[in-house]
N, CA, C and O of each residue as an XYZ file, in Angstrom:
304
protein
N    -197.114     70.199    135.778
C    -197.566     71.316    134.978
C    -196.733     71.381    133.700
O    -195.520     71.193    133.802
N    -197.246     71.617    132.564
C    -196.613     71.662    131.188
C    -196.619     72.552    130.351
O    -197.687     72.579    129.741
N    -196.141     73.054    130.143
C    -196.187     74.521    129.459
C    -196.544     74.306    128.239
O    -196.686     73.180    127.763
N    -196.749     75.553    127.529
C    -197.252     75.103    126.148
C    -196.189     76.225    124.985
O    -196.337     77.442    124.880
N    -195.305     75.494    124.340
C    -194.274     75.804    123.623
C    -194.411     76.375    122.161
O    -194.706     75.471    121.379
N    -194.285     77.598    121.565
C    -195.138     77.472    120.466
C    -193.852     76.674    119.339
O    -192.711     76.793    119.784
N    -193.952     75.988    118.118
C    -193.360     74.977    117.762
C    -192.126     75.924    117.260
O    -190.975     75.489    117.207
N    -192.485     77.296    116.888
C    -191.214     78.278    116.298
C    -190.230     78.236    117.382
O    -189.024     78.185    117.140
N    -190.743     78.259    118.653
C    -189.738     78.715    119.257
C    -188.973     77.796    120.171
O    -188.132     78.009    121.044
N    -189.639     76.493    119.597
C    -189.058     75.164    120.238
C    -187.851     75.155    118.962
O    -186.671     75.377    119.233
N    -188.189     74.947    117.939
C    -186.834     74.723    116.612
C    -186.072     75.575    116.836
O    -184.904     75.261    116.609
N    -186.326     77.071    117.387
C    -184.918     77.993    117.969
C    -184.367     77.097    118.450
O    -183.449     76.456    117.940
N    -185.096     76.860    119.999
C    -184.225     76.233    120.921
C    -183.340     75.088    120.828
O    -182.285     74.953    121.448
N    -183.941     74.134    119.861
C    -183.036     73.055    119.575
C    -182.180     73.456    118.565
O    -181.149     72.794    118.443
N    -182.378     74.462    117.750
C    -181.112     74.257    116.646
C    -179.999     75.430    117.756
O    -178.800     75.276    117.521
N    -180.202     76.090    118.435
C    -179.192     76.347    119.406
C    -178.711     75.607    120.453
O    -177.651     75.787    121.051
N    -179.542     74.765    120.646
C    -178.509     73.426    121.533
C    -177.629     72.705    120.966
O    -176.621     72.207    121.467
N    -178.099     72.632    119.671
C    -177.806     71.368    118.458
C    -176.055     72.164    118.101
O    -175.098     71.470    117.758
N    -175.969     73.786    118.291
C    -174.848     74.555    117.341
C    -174.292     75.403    118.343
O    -174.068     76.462    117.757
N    -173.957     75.512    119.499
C    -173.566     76.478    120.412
C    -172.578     76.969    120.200
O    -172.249     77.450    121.284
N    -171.704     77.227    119.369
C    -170.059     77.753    119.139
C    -170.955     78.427    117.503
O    -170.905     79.615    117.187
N    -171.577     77.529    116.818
C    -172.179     78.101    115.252
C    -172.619     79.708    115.779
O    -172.150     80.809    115.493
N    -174.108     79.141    116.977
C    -174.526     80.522    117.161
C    -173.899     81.397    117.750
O    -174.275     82.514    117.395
N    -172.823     81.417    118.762
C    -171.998     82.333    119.258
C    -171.049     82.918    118.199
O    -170.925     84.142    118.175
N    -170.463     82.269    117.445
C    -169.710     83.044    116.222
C    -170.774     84.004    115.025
O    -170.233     84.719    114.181
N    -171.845     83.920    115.090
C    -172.850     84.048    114.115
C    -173.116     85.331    115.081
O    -173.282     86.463    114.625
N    -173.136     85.044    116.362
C    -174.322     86.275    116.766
C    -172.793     87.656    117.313
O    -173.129     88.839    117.363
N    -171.355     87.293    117.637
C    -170.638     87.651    117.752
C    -169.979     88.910    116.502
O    -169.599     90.075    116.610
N    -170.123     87.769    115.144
C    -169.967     88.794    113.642
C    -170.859     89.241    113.584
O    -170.525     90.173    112.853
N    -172.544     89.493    113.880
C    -173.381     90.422    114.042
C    -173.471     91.623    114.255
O    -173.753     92.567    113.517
N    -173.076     91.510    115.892
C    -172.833     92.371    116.951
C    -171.693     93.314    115.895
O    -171.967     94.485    115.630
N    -170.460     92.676    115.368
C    -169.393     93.402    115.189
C    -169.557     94.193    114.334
O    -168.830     95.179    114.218
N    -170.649     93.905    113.471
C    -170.920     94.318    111.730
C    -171.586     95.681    112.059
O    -171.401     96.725    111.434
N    -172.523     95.479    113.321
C    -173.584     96.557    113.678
C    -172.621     97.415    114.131
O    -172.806     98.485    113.551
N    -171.634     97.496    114.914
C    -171.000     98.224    115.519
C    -170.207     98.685    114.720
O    -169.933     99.868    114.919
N    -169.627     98.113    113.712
C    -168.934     98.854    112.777
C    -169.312    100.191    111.830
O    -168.791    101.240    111.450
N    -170.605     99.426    111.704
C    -171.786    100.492    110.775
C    -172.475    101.383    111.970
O    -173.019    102.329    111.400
N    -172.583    101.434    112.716
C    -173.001    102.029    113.578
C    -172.413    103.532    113.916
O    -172.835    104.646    113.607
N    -171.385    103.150    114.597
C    -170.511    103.494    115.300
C    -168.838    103.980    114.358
O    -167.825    104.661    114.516
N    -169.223    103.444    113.777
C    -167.674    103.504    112.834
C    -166.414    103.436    113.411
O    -165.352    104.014    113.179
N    -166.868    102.363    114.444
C    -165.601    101.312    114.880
C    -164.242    100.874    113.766
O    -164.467     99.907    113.038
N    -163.146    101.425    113.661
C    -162.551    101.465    112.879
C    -161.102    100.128    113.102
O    -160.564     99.581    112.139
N    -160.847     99.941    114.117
C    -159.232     99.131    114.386
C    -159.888     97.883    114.681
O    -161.051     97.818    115.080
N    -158.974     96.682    114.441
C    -158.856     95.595    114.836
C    -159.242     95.474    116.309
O    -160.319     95.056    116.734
N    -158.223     95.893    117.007
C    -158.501     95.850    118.412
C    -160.446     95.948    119.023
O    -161.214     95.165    119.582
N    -160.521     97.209    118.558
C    -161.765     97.648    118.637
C    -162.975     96.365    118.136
O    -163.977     96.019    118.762
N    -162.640     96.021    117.260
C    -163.633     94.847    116.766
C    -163.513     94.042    117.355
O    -164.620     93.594    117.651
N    -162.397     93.260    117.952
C    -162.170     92.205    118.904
C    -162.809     92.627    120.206
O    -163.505     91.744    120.706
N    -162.736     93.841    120.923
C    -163.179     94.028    122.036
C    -165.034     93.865    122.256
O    -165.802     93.743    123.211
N    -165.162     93.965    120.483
C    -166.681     93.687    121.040
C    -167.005     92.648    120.109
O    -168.211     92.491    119.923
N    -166.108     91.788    119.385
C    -166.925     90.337    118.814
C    -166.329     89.657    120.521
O    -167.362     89.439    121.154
N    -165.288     89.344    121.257
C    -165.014     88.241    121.774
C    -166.399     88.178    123.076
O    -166.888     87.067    123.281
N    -166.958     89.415    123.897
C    -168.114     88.883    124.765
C    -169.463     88.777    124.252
O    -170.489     88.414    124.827
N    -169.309     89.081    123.307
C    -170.690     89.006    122.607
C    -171.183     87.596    122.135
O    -172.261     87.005    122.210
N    -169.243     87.130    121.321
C    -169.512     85.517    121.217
C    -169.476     84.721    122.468
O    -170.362     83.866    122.471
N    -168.658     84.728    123.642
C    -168.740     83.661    124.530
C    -170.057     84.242    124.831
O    -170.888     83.339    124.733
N    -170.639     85.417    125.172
C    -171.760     85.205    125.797
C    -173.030     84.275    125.179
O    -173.746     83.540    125.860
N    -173.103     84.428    124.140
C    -173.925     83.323    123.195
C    -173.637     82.207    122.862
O    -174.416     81.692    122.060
N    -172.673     81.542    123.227
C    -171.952     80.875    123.350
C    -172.503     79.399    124.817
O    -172.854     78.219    124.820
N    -172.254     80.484    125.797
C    -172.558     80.011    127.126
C    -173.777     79.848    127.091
O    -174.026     78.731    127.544
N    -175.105     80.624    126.647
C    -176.297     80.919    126.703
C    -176.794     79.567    125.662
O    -177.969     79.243    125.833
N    -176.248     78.994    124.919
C    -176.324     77.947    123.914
C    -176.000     76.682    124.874
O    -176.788     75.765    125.105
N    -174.877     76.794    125.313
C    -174.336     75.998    125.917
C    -175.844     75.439    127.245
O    -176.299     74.313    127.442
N    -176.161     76.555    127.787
C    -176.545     76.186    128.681
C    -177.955     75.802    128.176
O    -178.547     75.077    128.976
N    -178.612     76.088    127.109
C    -179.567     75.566    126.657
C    -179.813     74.094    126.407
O    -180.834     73.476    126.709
N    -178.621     73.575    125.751
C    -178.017     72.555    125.105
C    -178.137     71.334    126.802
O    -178.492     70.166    126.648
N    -177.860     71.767    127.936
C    -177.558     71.268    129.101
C    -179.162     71.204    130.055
O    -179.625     70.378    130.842
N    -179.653     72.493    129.517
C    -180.958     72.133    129.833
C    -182.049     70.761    129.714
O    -182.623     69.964    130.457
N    -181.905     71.082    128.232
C    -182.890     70.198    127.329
C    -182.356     68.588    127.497
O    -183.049     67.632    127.147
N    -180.926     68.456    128.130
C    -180.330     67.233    128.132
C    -181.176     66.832    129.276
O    -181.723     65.730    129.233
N    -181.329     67.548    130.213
C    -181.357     67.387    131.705
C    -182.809     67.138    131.697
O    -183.128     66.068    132.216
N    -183.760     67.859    131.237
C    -185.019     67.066    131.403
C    -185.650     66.326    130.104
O    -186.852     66.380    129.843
N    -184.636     65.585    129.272
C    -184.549     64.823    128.455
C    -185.482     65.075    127.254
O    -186.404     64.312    126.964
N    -185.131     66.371    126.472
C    -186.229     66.710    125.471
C    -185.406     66.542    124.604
O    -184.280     66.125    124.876
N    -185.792     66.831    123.370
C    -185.022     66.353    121.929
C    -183.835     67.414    121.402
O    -184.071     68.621    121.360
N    -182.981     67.049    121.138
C    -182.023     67.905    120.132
C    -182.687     68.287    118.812
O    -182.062     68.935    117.972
């Protein structure tokens, strides 16, 4: 059975296999920017407490994409 991929959301997937530390730092200063403006997160500390799981978590989620696509041998 073969699924049917639409092509946008295949080039996500590979340029996040292709960059897994790019997109975890990218989606990590996101998170932090929103929360700053948000919230008016003001200290260092505070910003670290919510860039560092935000990046490994996107991070891992890349990672494991990246391990996927290896595994049933689709393209980077």
């Amino acid at each position: 059975m073969t699924m049917v991929v639409s092509p946008r959301r295949d080039t996500a997937n590979r340029w996040s296999a292709r960059h897994p530390l790019l997109l975890g730092l990218v989606a990590g200063t996101l998170m932090t920017l929103v929360l700053v403006v948000v919230d008016g997160v003001g200290t260092v500390s505070d910003m670290l407490i919510s860039f560092i799981p935000v990046s490994v978590l996107c991070t891992l989620t890349a990672l494991s994409e990246r391990r996927r696509r290896k595994k049933h041998n689709l393209p980077f």
